[in-house]
Each structure stands twice: as C-alpha cells, then as structure tokens.
TIRO-2110 file (N, C-alpha, C; in Angstrom, 1 decimal):
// TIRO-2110
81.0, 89.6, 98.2, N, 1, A
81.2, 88.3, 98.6, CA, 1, A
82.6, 87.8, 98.4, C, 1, A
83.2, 87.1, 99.4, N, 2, A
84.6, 86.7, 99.2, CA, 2, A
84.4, 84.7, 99.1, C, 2, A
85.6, 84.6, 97.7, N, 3, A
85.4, 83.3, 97.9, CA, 3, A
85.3, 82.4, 99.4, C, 3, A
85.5, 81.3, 99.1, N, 4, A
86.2, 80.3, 100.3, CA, 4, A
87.1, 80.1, 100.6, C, 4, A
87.9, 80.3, 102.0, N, 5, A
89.4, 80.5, 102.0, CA, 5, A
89.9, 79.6, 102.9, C, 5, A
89.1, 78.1, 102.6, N, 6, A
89.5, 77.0, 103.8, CA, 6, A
90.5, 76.5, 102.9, C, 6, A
90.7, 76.5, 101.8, N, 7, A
91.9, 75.8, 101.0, CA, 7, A
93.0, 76.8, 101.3, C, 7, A
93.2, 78.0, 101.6, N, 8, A
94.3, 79.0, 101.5, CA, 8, A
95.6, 78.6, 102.4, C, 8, A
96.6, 78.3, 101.8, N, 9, A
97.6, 77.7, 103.0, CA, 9, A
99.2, 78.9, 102.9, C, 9, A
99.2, 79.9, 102.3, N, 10, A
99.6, 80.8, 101.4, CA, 10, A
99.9, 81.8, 102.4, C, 10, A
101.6, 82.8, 103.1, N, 11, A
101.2, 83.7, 104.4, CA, 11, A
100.3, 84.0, 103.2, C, 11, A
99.5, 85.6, 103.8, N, 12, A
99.0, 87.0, 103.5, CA, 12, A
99.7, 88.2, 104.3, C, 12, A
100.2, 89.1, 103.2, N, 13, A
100.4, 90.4, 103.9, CA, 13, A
99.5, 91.2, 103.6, C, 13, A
98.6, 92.1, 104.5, N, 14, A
97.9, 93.4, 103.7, CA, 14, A
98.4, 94.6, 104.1, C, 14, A
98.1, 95.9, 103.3, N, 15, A
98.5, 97.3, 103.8, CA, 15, A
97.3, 98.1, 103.7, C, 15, A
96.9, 98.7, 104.9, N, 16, A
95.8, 99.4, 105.1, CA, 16, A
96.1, 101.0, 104.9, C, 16, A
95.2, 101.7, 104.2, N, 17, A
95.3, 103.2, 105.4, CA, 17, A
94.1, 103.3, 106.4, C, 17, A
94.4, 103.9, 107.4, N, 18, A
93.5, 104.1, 108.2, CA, 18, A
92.6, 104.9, 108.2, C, 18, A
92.8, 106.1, 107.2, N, 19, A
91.6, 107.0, 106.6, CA, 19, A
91.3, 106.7, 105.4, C, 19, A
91.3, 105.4, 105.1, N, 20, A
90.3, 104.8, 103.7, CA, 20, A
89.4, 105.0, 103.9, C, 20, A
88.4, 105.4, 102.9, N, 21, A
87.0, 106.1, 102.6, CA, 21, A
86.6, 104.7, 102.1, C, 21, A
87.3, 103.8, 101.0, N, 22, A
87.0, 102.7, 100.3, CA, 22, A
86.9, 101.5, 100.6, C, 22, A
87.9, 100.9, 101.5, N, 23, A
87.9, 100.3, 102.7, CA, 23, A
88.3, 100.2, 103.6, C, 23, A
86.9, 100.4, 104.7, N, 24, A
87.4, 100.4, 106.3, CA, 24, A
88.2, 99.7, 106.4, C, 24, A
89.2, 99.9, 107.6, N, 25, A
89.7, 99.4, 108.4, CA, 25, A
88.9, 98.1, 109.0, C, 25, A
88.2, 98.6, 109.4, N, 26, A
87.2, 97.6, 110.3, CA, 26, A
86.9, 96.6, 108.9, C, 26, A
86.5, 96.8, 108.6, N, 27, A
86.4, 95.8, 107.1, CA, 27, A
87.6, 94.6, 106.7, C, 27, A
88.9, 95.2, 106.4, N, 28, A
90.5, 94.7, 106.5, CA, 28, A
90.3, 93.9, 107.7, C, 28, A
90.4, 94.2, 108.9, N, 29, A
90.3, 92.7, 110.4, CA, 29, A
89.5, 92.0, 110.3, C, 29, A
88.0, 92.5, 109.8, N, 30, A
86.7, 91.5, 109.3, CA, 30, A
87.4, 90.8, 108.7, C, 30, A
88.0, 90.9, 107.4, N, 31, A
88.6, 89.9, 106.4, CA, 31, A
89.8, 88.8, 107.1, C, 31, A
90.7, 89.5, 107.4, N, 32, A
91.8, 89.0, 108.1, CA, 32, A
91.0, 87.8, 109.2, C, 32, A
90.2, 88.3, 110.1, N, 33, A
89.4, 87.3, 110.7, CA, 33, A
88.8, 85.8, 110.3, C, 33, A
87.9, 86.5, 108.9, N, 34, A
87.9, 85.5, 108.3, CA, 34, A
88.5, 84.4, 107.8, C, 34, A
89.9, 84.8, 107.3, N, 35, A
91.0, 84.4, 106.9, CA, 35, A
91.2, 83.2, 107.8, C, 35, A
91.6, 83.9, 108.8, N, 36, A
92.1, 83.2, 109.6, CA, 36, A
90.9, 81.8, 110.2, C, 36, A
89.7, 82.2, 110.9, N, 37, A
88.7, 81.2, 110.7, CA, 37, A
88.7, 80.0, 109.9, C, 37, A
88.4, 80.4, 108.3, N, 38, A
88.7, 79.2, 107.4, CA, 38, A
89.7, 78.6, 106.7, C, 38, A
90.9, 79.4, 106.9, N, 39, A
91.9, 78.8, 106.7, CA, 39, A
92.5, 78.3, 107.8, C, 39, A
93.0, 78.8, 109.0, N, 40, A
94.3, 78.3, 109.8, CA, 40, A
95.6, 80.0, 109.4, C, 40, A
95.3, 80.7, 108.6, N, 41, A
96.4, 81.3, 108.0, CA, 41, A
95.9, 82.3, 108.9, C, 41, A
96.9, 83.2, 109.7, N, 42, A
96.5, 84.6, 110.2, CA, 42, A
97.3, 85.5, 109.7, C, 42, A
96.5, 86.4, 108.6, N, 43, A
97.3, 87.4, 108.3, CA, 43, A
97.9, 88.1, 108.9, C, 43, A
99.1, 88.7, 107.5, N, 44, A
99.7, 89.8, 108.7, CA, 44, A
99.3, 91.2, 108.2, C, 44, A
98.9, 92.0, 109.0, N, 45, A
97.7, 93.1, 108.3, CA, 45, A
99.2, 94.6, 109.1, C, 45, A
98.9, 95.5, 107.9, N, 46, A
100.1, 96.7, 108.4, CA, 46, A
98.7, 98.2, 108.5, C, 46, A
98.3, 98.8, 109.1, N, 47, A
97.5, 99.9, 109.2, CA, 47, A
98.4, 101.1, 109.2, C, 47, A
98.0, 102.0, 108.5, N, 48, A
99.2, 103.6, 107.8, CA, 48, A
98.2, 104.5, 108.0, C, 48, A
99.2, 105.6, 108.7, N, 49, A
97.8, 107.0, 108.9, CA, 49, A
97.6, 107.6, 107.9, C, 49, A
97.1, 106.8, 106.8, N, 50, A
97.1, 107.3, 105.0, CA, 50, A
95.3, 106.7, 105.0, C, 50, A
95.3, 107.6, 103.8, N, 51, A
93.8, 107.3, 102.8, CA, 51, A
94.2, 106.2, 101.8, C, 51, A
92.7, 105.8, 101.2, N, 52, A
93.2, 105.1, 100.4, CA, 52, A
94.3, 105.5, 98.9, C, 52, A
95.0, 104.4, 98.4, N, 53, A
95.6, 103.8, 97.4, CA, 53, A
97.2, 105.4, 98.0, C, 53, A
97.5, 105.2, 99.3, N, 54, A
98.4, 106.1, 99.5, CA, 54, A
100.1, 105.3, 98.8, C, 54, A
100.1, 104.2, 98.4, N, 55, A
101.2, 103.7, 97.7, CA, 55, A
101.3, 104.7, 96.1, C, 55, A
99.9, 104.3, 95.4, N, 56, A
99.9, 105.0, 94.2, CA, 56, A
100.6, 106.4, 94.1, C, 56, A
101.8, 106.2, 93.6, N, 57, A
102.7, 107.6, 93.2, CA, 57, A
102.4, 108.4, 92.1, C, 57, A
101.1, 107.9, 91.2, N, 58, A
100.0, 108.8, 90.4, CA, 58, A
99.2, 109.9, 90.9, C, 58, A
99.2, 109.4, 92.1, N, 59, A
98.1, 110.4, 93.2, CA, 59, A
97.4, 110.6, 92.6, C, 59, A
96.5, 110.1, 91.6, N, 60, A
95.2, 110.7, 91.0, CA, 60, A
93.9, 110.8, 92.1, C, 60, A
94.4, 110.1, 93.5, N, 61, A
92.8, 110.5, 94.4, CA, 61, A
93.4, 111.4, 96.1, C, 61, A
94.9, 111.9, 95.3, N, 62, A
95.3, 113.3, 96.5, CA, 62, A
95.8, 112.2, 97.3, C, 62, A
96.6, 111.0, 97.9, N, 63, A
96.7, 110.0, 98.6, CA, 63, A
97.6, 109.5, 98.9, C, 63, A
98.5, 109.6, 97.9, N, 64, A
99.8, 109.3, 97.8, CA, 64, A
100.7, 110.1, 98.6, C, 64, A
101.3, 109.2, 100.0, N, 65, A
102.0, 109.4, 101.1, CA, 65, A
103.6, 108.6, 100.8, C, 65, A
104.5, 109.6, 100.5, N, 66, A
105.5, 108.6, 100.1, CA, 66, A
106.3, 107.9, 101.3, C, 66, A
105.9, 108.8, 102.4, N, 67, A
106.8, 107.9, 103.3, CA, 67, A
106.2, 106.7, 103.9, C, 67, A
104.7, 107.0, 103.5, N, 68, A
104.4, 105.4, 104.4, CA, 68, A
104.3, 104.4, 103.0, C, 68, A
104.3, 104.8, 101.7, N, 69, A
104.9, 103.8, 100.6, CA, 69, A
106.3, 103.3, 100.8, C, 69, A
107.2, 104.0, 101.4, N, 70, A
108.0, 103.7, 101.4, CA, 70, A
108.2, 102.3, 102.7, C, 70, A
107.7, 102.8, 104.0, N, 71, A
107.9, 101.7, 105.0, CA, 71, A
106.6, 100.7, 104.5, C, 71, A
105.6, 100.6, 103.7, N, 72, A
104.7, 99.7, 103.1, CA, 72, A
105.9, 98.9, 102.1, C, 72, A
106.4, 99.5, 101.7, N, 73, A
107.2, 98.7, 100.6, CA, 73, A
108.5, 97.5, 101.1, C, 73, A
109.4, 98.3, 102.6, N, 74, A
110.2, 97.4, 103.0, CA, 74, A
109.7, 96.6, 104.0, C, 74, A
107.9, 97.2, 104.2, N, 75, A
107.8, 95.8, 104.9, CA, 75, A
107.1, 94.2, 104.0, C, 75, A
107.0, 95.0, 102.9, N, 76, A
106.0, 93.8, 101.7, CA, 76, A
107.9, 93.0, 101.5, C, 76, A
108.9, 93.6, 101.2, N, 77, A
110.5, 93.0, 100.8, CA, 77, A
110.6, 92.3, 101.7, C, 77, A
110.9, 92.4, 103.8, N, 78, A
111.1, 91.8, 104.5, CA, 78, A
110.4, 90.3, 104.3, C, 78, A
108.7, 90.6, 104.3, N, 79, A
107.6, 89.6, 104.3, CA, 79, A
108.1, 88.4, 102.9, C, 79, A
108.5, 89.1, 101.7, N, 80, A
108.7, 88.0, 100.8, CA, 80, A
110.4, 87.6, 100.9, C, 80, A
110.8, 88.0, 101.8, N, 81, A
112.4, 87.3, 102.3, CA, 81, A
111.9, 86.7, 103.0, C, 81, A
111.7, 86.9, 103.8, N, 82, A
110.7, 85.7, 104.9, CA, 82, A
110.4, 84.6, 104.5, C, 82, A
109.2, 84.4, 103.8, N, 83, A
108.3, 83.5, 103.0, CA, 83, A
108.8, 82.7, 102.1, C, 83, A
109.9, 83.2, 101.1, N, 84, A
110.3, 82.8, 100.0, CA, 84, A
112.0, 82.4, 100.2, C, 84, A
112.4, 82.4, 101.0, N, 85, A
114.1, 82.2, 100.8, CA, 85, A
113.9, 80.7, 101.1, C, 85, A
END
C-alpha cells in the first residue's frame, strides 16, 4: 500500500531496470500513474536493460551494470541541477 500522494508537489525522478525480478516495470508506470493522478506531479521515470539494484557496486544480487549506473547517475545530477539551482 502506498501512502496518499495528493499533497506531493515535489519533481520525482525514478530508475528502473527492465529485468527487475523485484519490481516490475509495469509496477514503476502503475506508480508513476498514480503519482501523477493524485498529485498533478508526473514523474520522470528512466527504464535500463539492467536487473534489479544494477546501481549497487556491491553486486551482492550479480546486478551491478556500471555503465547504466553510470548514465543513471548523470541523469539523477542533470534532474537535481534542474530542480534545485
């Protein structure tokens, strides 16, 4: 169950993999949808031909894709230049 997100006035960025076992894809747009629904806020959602937690450079679940951590990471920089300057 996800709170209530009519008060959320805040962007959202998320980073998906698209072979997440943990969570779908289809799950991630469900949410984003919702998002957007009760807030007014439409996220901005990034999808990576990675599994889940492919950022984690522990790789404890085989996952970790450095190059799409890496374009996940300058696009999370871009988004908080954006948002925050």
């Amino acid at each position: 169950d996800y709170p209530d997100m009519s008060g959320l006035t805040a962007p959202v960025l998320g980073h998906f993999g698209e072979e997440d076992g943990f969570t779908a894809p289809e799950a991630a747009r469900a949410l984003a949808e919702r998002i957007q629904k009760e807030s007014g806020v439409t996220p901005q959602l990034h999808f990576y031909p990675a599994g889940h937690a492919f950022f984690n450079d522990e790789n404890l679940l085989g996952t970790h894709d450095p190059e799409q951590a890496k374009l996940a990471w300058t696009r999370t920089v871009e988004f908080l230049r954006q948002h925050l300057s």
